[in-house]
C-alpha positions in Angstrom: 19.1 15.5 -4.2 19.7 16.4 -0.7 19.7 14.2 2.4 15.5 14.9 3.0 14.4 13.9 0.1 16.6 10.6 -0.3 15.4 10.0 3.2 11.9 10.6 2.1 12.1 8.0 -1.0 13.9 5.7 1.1 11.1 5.9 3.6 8.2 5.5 1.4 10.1 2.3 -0.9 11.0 0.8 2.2 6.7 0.9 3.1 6.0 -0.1 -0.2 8.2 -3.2 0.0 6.4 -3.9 3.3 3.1 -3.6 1.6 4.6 -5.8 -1.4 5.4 -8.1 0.5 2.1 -9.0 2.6 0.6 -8.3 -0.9 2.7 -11.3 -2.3 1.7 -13.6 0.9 -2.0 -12.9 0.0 -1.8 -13.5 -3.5 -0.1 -17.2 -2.9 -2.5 -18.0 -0.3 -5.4 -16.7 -2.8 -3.8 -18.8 -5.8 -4.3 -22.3 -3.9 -6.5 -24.8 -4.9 -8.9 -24.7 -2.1 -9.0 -20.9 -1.9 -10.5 -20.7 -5.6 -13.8 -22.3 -3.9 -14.3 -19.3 -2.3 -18.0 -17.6 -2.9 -15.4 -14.0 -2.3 -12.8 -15.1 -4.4 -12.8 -13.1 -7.7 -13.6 -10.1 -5.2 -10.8 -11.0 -3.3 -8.5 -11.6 -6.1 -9.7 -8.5 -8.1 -9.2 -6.4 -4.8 -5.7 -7.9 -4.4 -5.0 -7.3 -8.1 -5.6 -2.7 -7.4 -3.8 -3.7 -4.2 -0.8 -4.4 -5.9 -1.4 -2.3 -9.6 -1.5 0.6 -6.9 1.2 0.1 -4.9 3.6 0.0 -8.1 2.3 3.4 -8.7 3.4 4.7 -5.7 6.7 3.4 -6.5 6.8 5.0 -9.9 5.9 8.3 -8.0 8.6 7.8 -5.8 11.1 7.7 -8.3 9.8 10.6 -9.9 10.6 12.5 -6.4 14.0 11.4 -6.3 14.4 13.8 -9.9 14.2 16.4 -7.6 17.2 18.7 -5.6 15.3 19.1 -2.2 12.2 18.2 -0.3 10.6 21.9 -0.5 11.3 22.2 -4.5 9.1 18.9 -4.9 5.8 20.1 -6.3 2.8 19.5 -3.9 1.0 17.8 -6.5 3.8 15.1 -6.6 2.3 14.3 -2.7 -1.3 14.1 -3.8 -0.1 11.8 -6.5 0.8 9.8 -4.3 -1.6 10.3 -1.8 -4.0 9.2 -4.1 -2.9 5.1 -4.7 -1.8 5.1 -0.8 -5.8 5.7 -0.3 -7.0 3.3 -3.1 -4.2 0.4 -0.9 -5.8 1.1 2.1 -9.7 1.1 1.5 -9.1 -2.2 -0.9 -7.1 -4.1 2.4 -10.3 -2.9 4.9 -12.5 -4.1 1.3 -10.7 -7.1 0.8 -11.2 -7.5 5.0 -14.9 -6.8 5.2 -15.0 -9.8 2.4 -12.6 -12.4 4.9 -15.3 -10.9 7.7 -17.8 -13.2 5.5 -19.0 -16.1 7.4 -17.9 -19.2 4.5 -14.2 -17.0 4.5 -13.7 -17.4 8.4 -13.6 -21.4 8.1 -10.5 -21.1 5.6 -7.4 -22.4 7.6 -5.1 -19.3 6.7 -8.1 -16.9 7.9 -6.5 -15.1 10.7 -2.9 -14.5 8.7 -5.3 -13.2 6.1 -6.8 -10.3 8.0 -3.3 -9.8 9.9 -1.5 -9.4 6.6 -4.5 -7.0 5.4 -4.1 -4.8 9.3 -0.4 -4.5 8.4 -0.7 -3.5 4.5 -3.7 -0.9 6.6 -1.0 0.3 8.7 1.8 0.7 6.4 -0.6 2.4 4.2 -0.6 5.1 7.0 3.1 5.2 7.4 3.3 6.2 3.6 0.5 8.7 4.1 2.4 9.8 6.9 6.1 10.1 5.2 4.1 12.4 2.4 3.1 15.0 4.2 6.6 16.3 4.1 6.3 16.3 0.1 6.4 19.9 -1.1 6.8 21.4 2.1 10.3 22.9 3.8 12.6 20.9 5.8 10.8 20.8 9.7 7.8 21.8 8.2 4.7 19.6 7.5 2.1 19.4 4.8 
């Protein structure tokens, strides 16, 4: 594996732990008592749930692109693999923040750490979709 594609995997892991991370902060907030009262909550959790089922995807995908030698010799597909999940994270954080946008989910006292953790899983999600354009495609050159 040369030094672009271990680069590249090291790039997208280090987003996905980022996004795992926010992901994780959600979920214990979500799991409290008080939460559970929630009118939003199954959709929340559910949401949450693909969230995270998708952003171990991309991970598996990742390692699959550290089998190969170089950045250019990964197959484009591998990238919209990937791109695929990275879409599915970001549209369930802007779901899951349309549901916090509700007016019984803006009285909850962790509201606004909520919607900040769901802007930076947004964010990160377009880092990642950022980092794969250069899947399948020569060094310098972008998808």
């Amino acid at each position: 594996m040369d030094s672009s594609t271990r680069e590249l995997a090291h790039e997208m892991n280090s987003i996905l732990a980022i996004i795992r991370e926010e992901a994780g902060w959600i979920e214990d907030i979500l799991g409290r008592k008080d939460m559970q009262k929630l009118a939003n909550h199954g959709e929340l959790s559910r949401s949450l749930s693909e969230l995270i089922r998708q952003t171990h995807r991309c991970k598996e995908i990742v390692a699959e692109l550290r089998t190969y030698p170089s950045a250019d010799k990964v197959p484009r597909q591998i990238r919209h693999d990937l791109n695929n999940p990275i879409a599915v994270i970001g549209e369930e954080a802007g779901w899951m923040e349309d549901l916090l946008g509700k007016e019984d989910s803006k009285k909850i006292a962790d509201h606004d750490e909520l919607t900040n953790s769901l802007s930076e899983i947004k964010r990160q999600a377009g880092r990642c979709r950022e980092t794969a354009q250069y899947i399948g495609t020569a060094p310098g050159e972008s998808g």
